[in-house]
N, C-alpha and C positions, 0 to 999 in steps of 0.2 A: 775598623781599627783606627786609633789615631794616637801620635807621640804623645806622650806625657808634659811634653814642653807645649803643645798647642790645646791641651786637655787645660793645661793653668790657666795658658791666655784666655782661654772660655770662660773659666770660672771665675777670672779679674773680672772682666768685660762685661760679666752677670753684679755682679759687686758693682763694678762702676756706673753701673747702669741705674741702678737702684728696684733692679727687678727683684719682687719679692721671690724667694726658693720655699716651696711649702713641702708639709710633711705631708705625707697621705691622710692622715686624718684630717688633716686641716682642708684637703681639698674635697675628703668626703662631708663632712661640713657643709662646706660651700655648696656641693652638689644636691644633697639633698636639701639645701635651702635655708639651713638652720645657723650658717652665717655668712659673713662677708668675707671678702679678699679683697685686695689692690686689683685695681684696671690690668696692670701688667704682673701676671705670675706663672713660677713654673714649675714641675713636677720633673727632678730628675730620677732617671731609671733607668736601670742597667738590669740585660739581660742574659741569663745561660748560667752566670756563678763562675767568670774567670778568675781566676787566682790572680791576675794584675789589675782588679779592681780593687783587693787588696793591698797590692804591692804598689800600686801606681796612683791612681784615683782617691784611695779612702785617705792618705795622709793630706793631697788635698781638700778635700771637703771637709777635712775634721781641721783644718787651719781655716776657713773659711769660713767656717761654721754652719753648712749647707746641711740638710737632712737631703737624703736621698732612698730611693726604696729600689731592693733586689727583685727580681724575679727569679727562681730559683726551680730549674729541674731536678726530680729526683733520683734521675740513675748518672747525676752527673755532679751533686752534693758529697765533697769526701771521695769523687773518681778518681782521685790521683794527679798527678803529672802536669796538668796546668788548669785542675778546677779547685775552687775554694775549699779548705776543711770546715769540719765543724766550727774550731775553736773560730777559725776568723771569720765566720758567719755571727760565733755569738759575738767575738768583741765589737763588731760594728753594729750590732744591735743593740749593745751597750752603747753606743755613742749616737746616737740617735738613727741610726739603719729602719727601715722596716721591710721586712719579705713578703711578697707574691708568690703564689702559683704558675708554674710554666708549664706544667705537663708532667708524666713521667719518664716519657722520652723524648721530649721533642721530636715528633714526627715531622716530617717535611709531604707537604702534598700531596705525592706520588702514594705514598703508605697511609694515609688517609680514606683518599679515592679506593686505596686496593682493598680495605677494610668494608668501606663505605656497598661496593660490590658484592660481599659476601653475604650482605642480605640485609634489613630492619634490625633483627634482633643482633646478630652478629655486631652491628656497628655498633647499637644501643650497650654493650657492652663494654665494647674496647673502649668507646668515649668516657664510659663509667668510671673503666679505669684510670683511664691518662686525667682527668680531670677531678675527679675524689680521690685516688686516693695521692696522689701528690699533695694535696691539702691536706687528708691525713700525714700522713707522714711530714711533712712539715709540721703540723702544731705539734707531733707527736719528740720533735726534736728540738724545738726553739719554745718556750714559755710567753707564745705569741698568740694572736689567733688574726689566721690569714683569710683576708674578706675582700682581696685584688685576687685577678688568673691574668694574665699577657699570652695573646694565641702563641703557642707559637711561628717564629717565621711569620706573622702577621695573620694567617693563614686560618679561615674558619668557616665552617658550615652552618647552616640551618637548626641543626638538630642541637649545638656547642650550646648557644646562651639559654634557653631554659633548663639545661643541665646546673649549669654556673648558678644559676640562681637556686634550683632546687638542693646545689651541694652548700648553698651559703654565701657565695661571691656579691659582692655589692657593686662590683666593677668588675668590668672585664675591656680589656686593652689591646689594640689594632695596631699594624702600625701604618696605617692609612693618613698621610698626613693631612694636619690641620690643628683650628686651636678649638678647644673643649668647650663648647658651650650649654650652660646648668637646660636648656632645654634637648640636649642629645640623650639619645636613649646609653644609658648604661653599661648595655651589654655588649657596644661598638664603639667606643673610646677611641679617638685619632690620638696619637702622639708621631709626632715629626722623629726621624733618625737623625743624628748628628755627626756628620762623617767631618 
């Protein structure tokens, strides 16, 4: 979590700095090799779908003129109470937003492992799920086509990245810090937290 008032200072500081903010494509681009970037660039991204990335965050970046990309769960898309609706999923996708994959529940570790337990096919499943069809369900609501997943909770198994790739993911994102280098493999993507 962080104030809104130190959320600006970040995003001057990123401006004053003259670090380039890239869109996802621009970095998928670069990753596969098919163009350049600046020395200094960054990928912002916010994850889960709070409703004050809305209320809080998008008005600055849309003054800014930052692109930034969501990662978005599906039992938590239109949850009510303090996660993003539809509509302000699309209007920030109208202003240059772009959405990820996070799961369809965000599981945390513990429910992973308990899965992971009940056997091969057992896991081979529920990973099916959390993983396809939240991607379904995203393109099936936004007029996008989503080729990022972000573990959730950073948090990932062996079995996770040939799924991602087999469902379509061209990236898939850790949050293991460090900075992205065009020779890391794909499917472990470090991005730093920003507290």
């Amino acid at each position: 979590r962080i104030h809104t008032s130190k959320f600006r200072k970040q995003m001057e500081a990123i401006r004053q700095s003259g670090v380039k903010v890239l869109t996802l494509q621009e970095f998928s681009a670069w990753k596969k090799g098919d163009a350049k970037i600046p020395e200094n660039a960054i990928l912002i991204t916010f994850d889960d779908g709070w409703k004050s990335v809305y209320t809080d965050a998008f008005p600055i970046l849309k003054e800014f003129g930052f692109p930034f990309t969501l990662f978005l769960y599906k039992n938590y898309v239109d949850g009510g109470g303090k996660a993003l609706t539809l509509p302000m999923i699309q209007e920030m996708i109208q202003n240059g937003a772009t959405i990820g994959s996070h799961s369809v529940s965000h599981p945390y570790p513990l429910t992973v492992k308990s899965f992971r337990k009940k056997g091969p096919d057992v896991f081979d499943a529920y990973l099916r799920k959390e993983i396809g069809e939240s991607k379904r369900f995203l393109e099936s609501k936004f007029p996008v086509k989503v080729t990022s997943y972000a573990y959730p909770g950073g948090f990932f198994t062996e079995e996770m990245p040939p799924l991602g790739k087999e469902f379509g993911y061209d990236f898939m994102f850790t949050v293991l810090p460090g900075k992205v280098k065009r020779p890391l493999p794909n499917e472990k993507l470090p991005r730093y937290i920003i507290l």
